[in-house]
N, C-alpha and C positions, 0 to 999 in steps of 0.2 A: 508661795514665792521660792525661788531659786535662793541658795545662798550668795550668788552675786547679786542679788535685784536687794537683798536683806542689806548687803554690805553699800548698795552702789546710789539705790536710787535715794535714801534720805540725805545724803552729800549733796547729788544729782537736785533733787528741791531746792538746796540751800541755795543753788547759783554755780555752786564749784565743779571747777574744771576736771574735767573726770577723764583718765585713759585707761580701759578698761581691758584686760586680754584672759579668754577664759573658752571654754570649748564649745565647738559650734551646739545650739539647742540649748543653753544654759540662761538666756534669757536678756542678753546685755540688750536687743533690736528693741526691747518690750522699755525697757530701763530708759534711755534716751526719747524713745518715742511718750513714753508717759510724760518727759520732760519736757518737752516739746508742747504738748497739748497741755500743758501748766501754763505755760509761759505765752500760749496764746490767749487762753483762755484769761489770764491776770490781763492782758493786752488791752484785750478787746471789752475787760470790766473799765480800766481806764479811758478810755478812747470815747469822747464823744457819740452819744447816740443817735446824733442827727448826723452826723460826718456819713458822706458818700464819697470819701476818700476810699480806694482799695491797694491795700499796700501785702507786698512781701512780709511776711511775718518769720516764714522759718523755712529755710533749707535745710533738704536732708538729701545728702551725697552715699551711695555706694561704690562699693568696687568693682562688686560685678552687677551684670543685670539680674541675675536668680534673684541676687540679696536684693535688686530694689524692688521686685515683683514682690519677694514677699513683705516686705515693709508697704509695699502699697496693699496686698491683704488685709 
């Protein structure tokens, strides 16, 4: 791990709001997206397992389209 992902993502678990600024390749996309798939994933343990509900769980916004190609990688 990156030394932001060291500093960012155990915050990042806890729930806390995080603004992160650190140079491109350094790891922050990985940091949020790992938070992301937490926080689904805890969702979707609480959520009814007969529910055919299908709900929005998580947006994720970029600025540009590069950045969201590669988050969708």
């Amino acid at each position: 791990p990156s030394p932001i992902q060291l500093q960012a993502l155990p915050l990042a678990l806890l729930g806390l709001d995080l603004l992160i600024q650190a140079k491109s390749g350094t790891g922050k996309t990985l940091v949020f997206s790992i938070t992301a798939l937490e926080f689904v994933q805890a969702i979707d343990n609480d959520d009814n397992e007969n529910s055919t509900v299908i709900t929005t769980k998580v947006i994720m916004l970029a600025p540009t389209r590069e950045i969201a190609q590669q988050i969708v990688q």
